[in-house]
Backbone as ProteinMPNN parsed JSONL, in Angstrom:
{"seq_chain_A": "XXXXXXXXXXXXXXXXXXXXXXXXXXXXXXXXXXXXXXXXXXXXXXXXXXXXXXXXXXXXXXXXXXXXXXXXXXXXXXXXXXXXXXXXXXXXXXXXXXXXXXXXXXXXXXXXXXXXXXXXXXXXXXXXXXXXXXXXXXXXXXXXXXXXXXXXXXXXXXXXXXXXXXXXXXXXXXXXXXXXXXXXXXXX", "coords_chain_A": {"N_chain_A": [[-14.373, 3.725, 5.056], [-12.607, 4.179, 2.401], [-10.183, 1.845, 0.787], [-8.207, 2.84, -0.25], [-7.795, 5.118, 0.935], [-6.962, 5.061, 3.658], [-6.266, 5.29, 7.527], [-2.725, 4.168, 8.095], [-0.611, 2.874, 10.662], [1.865, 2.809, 13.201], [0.973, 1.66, 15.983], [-0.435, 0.883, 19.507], [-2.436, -0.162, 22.232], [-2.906, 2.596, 23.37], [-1.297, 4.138, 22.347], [0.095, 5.999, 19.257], [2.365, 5.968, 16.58], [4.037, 8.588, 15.461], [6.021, 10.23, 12.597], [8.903, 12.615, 12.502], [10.665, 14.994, 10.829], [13.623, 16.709, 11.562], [16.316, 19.287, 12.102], [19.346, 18.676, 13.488], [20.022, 20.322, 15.964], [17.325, 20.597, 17.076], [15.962, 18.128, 17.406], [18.029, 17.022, 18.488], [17.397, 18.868, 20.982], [15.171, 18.019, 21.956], [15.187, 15.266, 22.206], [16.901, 15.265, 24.335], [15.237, 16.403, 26.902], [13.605, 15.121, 26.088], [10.905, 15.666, 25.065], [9.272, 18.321, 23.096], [11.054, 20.93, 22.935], [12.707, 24.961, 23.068], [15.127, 24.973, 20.842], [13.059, 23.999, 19.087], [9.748, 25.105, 17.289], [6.851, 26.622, 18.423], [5.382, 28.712, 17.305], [4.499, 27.967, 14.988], [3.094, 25.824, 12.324], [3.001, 22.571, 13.086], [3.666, 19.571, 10.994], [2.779, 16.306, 11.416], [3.153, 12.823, 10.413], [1.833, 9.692, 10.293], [2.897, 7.705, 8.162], [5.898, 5.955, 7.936], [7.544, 5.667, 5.472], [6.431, 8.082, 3.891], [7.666, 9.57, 5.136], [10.173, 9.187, 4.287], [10.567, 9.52, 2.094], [9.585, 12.265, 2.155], [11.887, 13.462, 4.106], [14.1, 12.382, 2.15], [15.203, 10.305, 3.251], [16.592, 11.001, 5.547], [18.496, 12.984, 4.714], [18.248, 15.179, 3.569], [18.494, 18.801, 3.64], [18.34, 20.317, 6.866], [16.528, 18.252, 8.007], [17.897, 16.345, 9.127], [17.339, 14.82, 10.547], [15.316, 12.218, 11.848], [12.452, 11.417, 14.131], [10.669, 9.637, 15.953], [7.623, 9.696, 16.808], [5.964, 9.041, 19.681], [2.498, 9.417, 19.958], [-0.628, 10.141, 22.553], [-3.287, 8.372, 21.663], [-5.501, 9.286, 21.858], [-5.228, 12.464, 21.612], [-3.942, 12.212, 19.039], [-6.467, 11.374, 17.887], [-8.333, 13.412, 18.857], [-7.172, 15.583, 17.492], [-8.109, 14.717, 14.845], [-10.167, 15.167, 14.973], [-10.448, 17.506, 14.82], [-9.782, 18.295, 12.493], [-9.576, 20.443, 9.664], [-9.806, 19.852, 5.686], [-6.967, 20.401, 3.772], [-8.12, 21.475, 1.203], [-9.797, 22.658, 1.617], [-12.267, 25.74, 1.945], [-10.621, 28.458, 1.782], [-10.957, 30.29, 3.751], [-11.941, 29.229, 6.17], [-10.168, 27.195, 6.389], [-8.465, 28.778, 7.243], [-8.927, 29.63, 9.848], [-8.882, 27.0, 11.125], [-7.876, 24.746, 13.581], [-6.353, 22.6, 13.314], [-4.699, 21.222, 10.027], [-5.069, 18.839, 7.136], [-4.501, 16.935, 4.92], [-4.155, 14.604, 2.461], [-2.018, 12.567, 0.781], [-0.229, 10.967, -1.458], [1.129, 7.714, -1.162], [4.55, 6.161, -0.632], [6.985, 4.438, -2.22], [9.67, 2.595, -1.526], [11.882, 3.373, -3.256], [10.847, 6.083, -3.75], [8.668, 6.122, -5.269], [5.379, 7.579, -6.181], [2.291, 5.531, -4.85], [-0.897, 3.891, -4.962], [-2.289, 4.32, -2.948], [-3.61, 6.076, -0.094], [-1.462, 8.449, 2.425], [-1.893, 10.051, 5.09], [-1.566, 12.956, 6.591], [-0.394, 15.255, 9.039], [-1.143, 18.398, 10.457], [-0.82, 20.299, 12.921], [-1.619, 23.322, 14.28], [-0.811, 26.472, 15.457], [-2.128, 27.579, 17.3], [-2.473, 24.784, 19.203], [-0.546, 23.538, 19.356], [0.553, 23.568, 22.325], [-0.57, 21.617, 23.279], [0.07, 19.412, 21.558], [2.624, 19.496, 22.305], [2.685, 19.435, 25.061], [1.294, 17.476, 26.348], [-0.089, 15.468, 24.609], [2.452, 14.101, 23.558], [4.131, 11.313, 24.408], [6.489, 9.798, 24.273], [9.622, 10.362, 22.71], [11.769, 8.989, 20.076], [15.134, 8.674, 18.684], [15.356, 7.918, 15.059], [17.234, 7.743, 13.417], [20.247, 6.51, 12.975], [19.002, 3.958, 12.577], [17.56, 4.902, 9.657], [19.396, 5.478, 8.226], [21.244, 3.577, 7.848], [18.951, 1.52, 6.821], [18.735, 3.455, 4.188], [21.085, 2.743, 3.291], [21.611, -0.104, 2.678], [19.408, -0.005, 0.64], [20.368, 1.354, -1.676], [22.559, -0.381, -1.861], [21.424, -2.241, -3.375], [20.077, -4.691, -1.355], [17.234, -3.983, -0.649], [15.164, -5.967, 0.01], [16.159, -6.707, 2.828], [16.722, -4.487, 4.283], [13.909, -3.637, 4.349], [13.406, -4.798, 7.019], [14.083, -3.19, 9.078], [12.196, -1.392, 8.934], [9.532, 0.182, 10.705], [6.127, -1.947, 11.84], [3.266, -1.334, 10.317], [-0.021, -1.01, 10.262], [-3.213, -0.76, 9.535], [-5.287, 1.665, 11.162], [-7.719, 1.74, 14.12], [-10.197, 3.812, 13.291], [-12.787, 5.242, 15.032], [-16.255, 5.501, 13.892], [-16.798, 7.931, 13.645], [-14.87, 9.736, 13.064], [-13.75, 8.367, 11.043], [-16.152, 8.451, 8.776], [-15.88, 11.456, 8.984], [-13.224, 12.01, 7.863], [-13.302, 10.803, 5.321], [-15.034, 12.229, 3.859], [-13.544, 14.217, 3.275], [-11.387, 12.997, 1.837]], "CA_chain_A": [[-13.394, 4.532, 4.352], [-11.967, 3.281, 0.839], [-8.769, 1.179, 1.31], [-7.164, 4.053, -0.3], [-7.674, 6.387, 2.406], [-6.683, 4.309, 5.298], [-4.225, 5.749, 8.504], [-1.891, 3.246, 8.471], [0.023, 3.334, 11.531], [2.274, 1.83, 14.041], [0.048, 1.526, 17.429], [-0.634, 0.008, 20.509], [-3.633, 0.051, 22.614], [-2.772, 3.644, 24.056], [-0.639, 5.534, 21.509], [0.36, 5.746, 18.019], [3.752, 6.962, 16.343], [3.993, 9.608, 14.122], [7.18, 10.797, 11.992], [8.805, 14.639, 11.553], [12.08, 15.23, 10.452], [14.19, 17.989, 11.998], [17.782, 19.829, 12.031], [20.185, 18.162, 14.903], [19.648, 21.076, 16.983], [15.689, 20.409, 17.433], [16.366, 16.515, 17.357], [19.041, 16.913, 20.001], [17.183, 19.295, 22.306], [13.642, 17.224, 22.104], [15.618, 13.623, 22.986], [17.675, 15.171, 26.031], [14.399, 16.745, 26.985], [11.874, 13.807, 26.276], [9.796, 16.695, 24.597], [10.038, 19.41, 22.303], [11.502, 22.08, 23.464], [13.419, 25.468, 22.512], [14.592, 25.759, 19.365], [11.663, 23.695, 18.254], [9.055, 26.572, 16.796], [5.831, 26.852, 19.364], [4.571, 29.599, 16.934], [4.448, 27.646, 13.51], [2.367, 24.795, 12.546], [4.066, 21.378, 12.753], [3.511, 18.175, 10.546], [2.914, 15.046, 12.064], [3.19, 11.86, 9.673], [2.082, 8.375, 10.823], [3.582, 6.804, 7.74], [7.498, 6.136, 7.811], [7.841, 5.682, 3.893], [5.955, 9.072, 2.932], [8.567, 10.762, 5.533], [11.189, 9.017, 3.976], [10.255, 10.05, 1.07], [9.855, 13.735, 2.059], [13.455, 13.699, 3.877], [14.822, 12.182, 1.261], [16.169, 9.735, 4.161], [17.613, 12.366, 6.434], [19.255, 13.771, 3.945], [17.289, 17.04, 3.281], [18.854, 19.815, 4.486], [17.107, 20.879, 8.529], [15.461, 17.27, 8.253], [18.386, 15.239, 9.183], [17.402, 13.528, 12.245], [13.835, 10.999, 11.596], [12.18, 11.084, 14.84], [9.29, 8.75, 16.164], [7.122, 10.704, 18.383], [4.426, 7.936, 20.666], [1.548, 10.058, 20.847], [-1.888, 9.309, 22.398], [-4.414, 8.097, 20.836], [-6.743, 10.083, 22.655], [-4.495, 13.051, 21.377], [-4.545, 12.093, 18.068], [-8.087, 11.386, 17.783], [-8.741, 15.058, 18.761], [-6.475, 16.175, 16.379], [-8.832, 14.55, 13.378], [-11.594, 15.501, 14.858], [-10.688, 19.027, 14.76], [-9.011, 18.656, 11.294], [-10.36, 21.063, 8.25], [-8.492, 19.23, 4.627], [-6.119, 21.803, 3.267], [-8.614, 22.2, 0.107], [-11.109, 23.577, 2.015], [-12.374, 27.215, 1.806], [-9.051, 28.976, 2.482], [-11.388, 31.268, 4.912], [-12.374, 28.089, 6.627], [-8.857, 26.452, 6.27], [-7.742, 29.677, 8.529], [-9.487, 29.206, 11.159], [-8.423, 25.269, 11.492], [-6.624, 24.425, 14.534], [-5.86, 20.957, 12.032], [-5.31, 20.734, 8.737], [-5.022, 17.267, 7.38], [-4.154, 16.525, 3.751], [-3.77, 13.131, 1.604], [-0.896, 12.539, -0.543], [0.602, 9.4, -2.325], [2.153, 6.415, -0.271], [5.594, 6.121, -1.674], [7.749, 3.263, -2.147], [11.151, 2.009, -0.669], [12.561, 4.452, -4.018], [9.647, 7.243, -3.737], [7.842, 6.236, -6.461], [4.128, 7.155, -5.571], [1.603, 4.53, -4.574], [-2.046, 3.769, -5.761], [-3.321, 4.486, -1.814], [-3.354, 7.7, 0.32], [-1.174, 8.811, 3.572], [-2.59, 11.273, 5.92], [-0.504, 14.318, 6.873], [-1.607, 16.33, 10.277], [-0.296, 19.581, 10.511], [-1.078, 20.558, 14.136], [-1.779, 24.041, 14.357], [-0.225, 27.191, 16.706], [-3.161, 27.439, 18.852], [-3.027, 23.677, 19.816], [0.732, 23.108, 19.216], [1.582, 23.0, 23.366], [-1.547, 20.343, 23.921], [0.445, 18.05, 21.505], [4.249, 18.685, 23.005], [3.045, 19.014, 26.712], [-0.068, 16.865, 26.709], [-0.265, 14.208, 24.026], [3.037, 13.191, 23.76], [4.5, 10.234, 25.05], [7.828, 9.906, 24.035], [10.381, 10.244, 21.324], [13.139, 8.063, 19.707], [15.562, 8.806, 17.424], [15.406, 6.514, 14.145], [18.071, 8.604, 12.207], [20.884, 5.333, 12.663], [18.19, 2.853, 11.742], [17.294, 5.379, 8.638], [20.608, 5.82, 7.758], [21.223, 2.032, 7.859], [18.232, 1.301, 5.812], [19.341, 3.888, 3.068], [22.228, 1.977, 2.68], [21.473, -0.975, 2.131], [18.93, 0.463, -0.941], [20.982, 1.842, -2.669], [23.375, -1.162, -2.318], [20.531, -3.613, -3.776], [19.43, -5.075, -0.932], [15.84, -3.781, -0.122], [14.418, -6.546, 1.454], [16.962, -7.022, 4.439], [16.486, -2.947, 4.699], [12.483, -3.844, 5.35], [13.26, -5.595, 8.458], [14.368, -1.422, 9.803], [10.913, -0.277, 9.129], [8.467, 0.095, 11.725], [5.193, -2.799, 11.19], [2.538, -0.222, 10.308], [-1.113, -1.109, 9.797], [-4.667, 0.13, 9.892], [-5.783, 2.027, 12.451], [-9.087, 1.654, 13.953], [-10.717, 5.148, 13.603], [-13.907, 5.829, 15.642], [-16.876, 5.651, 12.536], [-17.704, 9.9, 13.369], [-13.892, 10.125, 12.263], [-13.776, 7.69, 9.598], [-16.806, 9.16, 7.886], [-15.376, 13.029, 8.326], [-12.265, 11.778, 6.959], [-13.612, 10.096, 4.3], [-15.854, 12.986, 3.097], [-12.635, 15.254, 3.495], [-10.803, 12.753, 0.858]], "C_chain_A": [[-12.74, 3.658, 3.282], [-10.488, 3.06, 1.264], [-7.579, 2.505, 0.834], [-6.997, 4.928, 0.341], [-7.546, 6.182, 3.827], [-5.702, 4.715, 5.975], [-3.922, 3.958, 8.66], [-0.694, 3.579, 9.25], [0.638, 2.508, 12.286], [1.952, 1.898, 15.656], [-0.04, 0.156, 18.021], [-2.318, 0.524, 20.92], [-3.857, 1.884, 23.166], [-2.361, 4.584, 23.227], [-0.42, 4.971, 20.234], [1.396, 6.635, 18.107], [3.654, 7.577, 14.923], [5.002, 10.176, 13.905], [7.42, 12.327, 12.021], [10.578, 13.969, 11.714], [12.908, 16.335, 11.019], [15.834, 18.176, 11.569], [18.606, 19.035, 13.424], [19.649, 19.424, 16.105], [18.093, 21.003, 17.625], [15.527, 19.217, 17.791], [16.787, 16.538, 18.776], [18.084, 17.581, 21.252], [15.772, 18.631, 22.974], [14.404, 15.947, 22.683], [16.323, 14.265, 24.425], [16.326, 15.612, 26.637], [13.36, 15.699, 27.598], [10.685, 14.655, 25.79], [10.23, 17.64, 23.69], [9.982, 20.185, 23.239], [12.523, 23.257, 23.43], [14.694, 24.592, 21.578], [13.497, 25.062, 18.37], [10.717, 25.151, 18.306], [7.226, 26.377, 17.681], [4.72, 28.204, 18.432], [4.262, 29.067, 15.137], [3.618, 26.609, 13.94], [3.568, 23.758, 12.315], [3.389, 20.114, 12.236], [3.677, 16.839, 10.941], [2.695, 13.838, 10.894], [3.237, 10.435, 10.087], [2.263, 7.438, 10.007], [5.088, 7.329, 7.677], [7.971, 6.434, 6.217], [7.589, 7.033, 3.917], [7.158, 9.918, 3.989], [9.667, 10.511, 5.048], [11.272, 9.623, 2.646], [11.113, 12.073, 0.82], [11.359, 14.424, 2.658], [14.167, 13.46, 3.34], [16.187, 11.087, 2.345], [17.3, 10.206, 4.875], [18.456, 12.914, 5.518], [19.456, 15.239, 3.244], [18.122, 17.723, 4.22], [17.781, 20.655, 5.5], [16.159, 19.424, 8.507], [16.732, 16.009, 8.26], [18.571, 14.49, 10.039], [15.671, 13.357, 12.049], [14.028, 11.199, 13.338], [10.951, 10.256, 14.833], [9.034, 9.292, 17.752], [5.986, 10.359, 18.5], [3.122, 9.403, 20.545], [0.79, 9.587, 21.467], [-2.561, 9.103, 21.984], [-5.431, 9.228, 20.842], [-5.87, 11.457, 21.969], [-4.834, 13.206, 20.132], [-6.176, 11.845, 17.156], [-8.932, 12.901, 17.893], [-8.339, 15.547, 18.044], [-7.32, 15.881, 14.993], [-9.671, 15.158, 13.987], [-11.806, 17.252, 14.878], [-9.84, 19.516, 13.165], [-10.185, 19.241, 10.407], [-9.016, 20.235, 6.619], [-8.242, 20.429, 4.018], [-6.643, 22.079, 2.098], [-9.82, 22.311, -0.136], [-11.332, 24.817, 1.642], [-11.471, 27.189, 2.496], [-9.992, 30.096, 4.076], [-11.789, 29.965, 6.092], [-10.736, 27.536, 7.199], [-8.013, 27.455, 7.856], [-7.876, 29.632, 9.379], [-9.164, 27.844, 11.745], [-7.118, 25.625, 12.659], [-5.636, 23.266, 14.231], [-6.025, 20.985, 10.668], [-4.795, 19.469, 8.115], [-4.902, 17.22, 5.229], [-3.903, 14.71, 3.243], [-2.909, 13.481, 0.334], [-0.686, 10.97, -0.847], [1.172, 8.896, -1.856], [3.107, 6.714, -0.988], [6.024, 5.029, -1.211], [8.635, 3.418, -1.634], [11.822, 3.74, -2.124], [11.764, 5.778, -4.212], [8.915, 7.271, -4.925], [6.19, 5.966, -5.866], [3.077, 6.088, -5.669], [-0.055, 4.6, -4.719], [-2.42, 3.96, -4.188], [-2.442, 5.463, -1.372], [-2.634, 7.793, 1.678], [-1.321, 9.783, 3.96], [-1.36, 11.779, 6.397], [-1.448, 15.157, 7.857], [-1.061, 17.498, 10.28], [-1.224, 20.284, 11.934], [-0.846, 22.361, 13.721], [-1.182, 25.3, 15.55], [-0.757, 27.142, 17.72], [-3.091, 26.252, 19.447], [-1.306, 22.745, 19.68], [1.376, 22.704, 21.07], [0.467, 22.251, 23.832], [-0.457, 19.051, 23.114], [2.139, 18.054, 22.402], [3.744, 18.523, 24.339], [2.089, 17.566, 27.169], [-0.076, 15.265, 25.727], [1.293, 13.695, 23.572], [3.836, 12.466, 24.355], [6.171, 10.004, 25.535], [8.655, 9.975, 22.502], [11.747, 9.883, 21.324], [13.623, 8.63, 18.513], [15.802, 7.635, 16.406], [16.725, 6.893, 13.304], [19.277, 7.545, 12.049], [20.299, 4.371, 12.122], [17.74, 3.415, 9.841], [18.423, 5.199, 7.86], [21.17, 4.527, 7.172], [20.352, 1.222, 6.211], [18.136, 1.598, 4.509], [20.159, 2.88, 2.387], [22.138, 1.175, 2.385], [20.196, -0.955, 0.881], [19.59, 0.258, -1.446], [22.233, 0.711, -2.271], [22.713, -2.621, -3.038], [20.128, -5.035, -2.921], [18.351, -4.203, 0.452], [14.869, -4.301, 0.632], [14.872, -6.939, 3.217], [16.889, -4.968, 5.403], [14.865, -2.562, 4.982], [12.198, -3.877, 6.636], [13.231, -4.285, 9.366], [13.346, -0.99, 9.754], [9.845, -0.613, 10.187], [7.199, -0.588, 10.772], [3.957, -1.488, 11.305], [1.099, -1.189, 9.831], [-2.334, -0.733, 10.061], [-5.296, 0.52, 10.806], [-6.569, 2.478, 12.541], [-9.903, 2.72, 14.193], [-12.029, 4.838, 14.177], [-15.134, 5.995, 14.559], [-16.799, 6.866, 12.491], [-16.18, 9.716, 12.973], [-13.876, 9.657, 10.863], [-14.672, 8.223, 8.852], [-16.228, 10.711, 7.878], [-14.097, 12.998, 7.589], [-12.356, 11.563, 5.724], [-14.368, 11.29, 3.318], [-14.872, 14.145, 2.496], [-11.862, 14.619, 2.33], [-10.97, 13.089, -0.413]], "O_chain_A": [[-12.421, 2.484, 3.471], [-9.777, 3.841, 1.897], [-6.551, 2.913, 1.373], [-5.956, 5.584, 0.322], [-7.878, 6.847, 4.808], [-4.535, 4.698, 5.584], [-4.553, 2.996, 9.096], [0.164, 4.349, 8.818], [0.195, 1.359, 12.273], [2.842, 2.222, 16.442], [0.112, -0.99, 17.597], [-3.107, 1.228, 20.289], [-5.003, 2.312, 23.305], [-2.846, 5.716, 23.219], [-0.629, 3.786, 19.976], [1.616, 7.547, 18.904], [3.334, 7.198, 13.797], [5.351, 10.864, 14.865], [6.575, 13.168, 11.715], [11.24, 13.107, 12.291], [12.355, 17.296, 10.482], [16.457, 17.38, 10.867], [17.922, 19.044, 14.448], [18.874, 19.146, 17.02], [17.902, 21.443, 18.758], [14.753, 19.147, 18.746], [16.21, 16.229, 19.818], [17.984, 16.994, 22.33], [15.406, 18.71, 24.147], [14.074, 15.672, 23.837], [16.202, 13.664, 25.493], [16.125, 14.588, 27.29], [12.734, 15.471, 28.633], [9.543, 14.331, 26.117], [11.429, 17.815, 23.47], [9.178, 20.247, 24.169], [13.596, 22.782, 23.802], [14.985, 23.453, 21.944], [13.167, 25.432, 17.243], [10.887, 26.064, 19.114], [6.476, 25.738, 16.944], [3.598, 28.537, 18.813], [3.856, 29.835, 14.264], [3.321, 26.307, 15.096], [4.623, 23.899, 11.697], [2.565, 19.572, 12.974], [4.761, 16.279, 10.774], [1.647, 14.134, 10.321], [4.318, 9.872, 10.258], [2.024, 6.299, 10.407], [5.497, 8.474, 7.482], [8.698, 7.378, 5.91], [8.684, 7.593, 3.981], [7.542, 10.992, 3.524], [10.484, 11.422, 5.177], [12.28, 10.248, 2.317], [11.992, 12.694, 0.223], [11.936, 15.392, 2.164], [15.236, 14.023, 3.574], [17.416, 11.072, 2.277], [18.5, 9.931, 4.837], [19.405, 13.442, 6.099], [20.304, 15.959, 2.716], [18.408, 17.333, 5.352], [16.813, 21.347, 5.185], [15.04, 19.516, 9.011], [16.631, 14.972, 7.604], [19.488, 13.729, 10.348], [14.908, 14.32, 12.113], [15.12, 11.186, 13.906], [10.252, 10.171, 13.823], [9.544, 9.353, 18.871], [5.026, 10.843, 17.901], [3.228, 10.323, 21.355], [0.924, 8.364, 21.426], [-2.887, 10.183, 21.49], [-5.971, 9.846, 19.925], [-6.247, 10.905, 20.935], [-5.713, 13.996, 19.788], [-6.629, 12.178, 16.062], [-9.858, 13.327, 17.203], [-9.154, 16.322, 17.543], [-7.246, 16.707, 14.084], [-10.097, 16.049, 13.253], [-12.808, 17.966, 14.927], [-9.446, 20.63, 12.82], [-11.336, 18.809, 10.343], [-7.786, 20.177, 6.647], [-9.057, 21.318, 3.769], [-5.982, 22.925, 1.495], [-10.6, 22.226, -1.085], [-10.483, 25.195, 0.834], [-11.217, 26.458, 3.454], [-9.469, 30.423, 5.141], [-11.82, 30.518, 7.191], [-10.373, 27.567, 8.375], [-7.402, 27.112, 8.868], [-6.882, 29.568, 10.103], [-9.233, 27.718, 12.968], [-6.083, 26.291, 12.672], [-4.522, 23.044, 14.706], [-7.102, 20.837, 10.091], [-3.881, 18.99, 8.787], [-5.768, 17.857, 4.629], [-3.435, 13.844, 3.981], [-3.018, 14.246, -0.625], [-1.162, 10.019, -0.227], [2.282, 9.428, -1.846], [2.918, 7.437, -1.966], [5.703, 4.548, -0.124], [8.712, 4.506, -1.064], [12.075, 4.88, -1.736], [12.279, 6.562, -5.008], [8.581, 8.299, -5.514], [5.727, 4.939, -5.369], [2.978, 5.677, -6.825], [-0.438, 5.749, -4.494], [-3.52, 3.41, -4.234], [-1.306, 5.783, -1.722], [-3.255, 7.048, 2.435], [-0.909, 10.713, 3.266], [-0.32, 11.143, 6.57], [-2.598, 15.574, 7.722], [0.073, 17.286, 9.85], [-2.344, 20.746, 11.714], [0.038, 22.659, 12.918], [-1.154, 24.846, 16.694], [-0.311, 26.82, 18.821], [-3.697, 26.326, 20.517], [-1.107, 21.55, 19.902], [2.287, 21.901, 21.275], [0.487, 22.186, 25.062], [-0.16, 18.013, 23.706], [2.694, 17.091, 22.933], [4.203, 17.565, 24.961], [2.266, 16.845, 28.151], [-0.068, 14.151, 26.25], [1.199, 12.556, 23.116], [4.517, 13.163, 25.108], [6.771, 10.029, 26.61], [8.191, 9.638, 21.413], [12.642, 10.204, 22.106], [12.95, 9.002, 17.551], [16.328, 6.576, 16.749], [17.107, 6.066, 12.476], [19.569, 7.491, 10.854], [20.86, 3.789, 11.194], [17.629, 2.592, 8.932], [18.286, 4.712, 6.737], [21.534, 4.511, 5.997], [20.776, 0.713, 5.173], [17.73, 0.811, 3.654], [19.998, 2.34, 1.293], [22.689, 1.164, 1.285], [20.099, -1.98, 0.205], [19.787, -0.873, -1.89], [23.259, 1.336, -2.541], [23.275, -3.705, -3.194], [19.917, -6.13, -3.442], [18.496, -3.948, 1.648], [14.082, -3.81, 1.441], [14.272, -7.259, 4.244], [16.979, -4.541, 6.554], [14.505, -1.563, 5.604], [11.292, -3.357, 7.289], [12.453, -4.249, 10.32], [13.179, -0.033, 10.51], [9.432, -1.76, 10.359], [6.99, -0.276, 9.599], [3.841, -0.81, 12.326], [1.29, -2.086, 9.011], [-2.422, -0.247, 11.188], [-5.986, -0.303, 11.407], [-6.893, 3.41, 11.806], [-10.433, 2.731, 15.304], [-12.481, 3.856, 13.588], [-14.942, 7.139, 14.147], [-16.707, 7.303, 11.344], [-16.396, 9.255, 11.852], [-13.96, 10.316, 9.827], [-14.095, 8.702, 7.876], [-16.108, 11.226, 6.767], [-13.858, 13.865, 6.749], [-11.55, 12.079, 4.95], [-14.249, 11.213, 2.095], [-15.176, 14.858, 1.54], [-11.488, 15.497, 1.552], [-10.184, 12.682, -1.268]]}, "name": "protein", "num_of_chains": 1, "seq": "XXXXXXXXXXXXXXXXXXXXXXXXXXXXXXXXXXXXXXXXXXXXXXXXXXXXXXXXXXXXXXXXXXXXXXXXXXXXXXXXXXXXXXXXXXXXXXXXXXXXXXXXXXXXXXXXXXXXXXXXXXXXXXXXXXXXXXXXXXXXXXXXXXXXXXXXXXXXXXXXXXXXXXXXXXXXXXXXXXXXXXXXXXXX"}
């Protein structure tokens, strides 16, 4: 797979963590929980993101309105791995695309200020039909990052960026399976 299309992720031997953003009320009832659970949406698709930047990006560092609590949600590997392997890329045949229990997109790394990046981050969007395999089944656990986010903001936007590094989760290449890596790759 071309360095530009690499999951870069923060894993262990067992699981990987993947980003979503929510409203306090979905936040709150998933951490007392240890799972999602009511008023998280069981009938929508949900976006999973195993880079931190491109979610920071897209919450605008909790700051988006309904995306102001950053979670980090362990999945399994084994979990995630099914999840590509059942991904269609969102600019597939839309008759095709419908049928996907995964659809899987590439967008633009972004920087510490969201300015996009010359390599690609994968986006999962878990599907209705297969939405209670990932809350009951593949995942692990979930932490809230939304003080460490919040933290890290701040010290941006006060001009120091590199002491606001040290807050980000160490993320790097994760070792796909070749039958993924090539359907991924053909999907870029």
């Amino acid at each position: 797979m071309s360095p530009r299309y690499q999951v870069r992720a923060d894993y262990d031997d067992r699981t990987i963590v993947v980003y979503q953003a929510y409203a306090p009320a979905i936040a709150d009832a998933a951490l007392r929980a240890g799972r999602f659970v009511t008023p998280f949406s069981f009938h929508r698709m949900t976006w999973i993101k195993p880079s931190f930047m491109w979610l920071m990006h897209r919450s605008n560092w909790a700051r988006k309105p309904g995306q102001e609590r950053v979670l980090a949600v362990r999945i399994s590997r084994e979990g995630w791995e099914e999840a590509l392997s059942r991904a269609v890329l969102t600019t597939a045949d839309p008759a095709v695309l419908s049928e996907a229990a995964v659809h899987v997109q590439w967008d633009p790394e972004r920087s510490l200020r969201g300015a996009a990046l010359n390599h690609y981050s994968i986006q999962v969007g878990i599907g209705r039909h297969l939405i209670r395999t990932f809350t009951d089944d593949w995942v692990v656990s979930i932490t809230d990052l939304t003080p460490q986010v919040h933290k890290a903001a701040s010290l941006i936007r006060a001009g120091h960026a590199a002491k606001s590094q040290r807050l980000f989760p160490s993320e790097r290449v994760y070792p796909l399976p070749r039958a993924l890596e090539d359907r991924l790759a053909r999907s870029a």
